[in-house]
N, C-alpha and C positions, 0 to 999 in steps of 0.2 A: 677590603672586608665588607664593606657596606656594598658597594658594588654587587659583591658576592650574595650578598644576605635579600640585595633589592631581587635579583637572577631565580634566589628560590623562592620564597615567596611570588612572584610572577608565575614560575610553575607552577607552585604548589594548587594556586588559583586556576591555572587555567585545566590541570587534573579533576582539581573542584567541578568545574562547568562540565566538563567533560564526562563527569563520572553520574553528576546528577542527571544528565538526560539521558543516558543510555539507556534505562527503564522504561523512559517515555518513547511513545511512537514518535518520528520525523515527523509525519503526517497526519493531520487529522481529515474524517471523512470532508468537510469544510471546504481546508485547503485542498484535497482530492478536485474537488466539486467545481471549486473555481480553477484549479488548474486547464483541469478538463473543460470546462465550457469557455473557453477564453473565445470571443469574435473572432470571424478570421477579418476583420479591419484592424483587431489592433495589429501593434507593431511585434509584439511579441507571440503574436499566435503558433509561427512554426516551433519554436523553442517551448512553450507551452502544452503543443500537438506531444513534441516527443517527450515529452517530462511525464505527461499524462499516461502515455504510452509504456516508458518506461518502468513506472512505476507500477502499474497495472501486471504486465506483464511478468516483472521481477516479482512480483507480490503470488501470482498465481505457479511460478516455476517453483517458489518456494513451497507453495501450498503441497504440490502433485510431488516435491522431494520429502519434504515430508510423511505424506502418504507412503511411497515408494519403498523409504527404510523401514516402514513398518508395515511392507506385504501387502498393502493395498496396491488397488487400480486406481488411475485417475479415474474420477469423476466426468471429466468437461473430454466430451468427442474430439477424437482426434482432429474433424475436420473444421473446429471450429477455427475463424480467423481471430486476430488479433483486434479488428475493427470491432469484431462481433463481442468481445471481452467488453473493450470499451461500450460499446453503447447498452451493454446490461451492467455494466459498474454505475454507467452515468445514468442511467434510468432508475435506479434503486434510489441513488443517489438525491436525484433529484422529485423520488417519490418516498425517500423518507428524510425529511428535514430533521427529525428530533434525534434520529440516531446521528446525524452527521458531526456531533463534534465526540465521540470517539475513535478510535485508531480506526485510520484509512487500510491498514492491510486486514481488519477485521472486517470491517463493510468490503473491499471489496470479496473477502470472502462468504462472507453472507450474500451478496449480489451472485456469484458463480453456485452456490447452492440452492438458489432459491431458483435461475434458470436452470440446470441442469443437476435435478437432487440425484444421489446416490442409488445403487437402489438397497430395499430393505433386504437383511437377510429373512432368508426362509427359515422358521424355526421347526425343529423335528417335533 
């Protein structure tokens, strides 16, 4: 019985953790920033490279899906690369410090709109 009692409680806690962060972003612009600029000396630079990467990328697929359900066009040229995300994430990033400690998927979408705005509709 106690056994029992310790098993839910243990869950109930770990539901707990689990349910308070879901709200919050994973990532803040911060940790964006030092993911991303990691040396390529340290030891963890390629796992760093693609985390950076990852993120970015996943952050901006979600952007253009969103768009998409709701009848928009992307935004960001077809023929932009992936390198080229990153270094207008990391350049925003690194040219606005005050923003960077909130949500990383919001900066980097402020970074992908401030290089490549939308364009305005034409009003009748």
């Amino acid at each position: 019985m106690v056994a029992r009692r310790s098993c839910h409680l243990a869950a109930s806690a770990a539901l707990g953790l689990l349910s308070a962060g879901a709200g919050a972003s994973f990532y803040t612009g911060d940790t964006l920033y030092e993911v991303c600029t990691t040396g390529r000396d340290s030891q963890a630079y390629f796992e760093k490279t693609y985390e950076c990467i990852g993120y970015i990328t996943g952050a901006v697929d979600a952007f253009n899906r969103t768009r998409e359900v709701n009848r928009l066009k992307s935004c960001i040229p077809a023929q932009v690369t992936i390198n080229q995300l990153k270094t207008v994430t990391v350049d925003y990033l690194r040219d606005n410090p005050g923003e960077r400690s909130g949500s990383a998927s919001a900066l980097v979408f402020a970074a992908t709109r401030k290089a490549w705005p939308c364009p305005k509709k034409k009003r009748r």
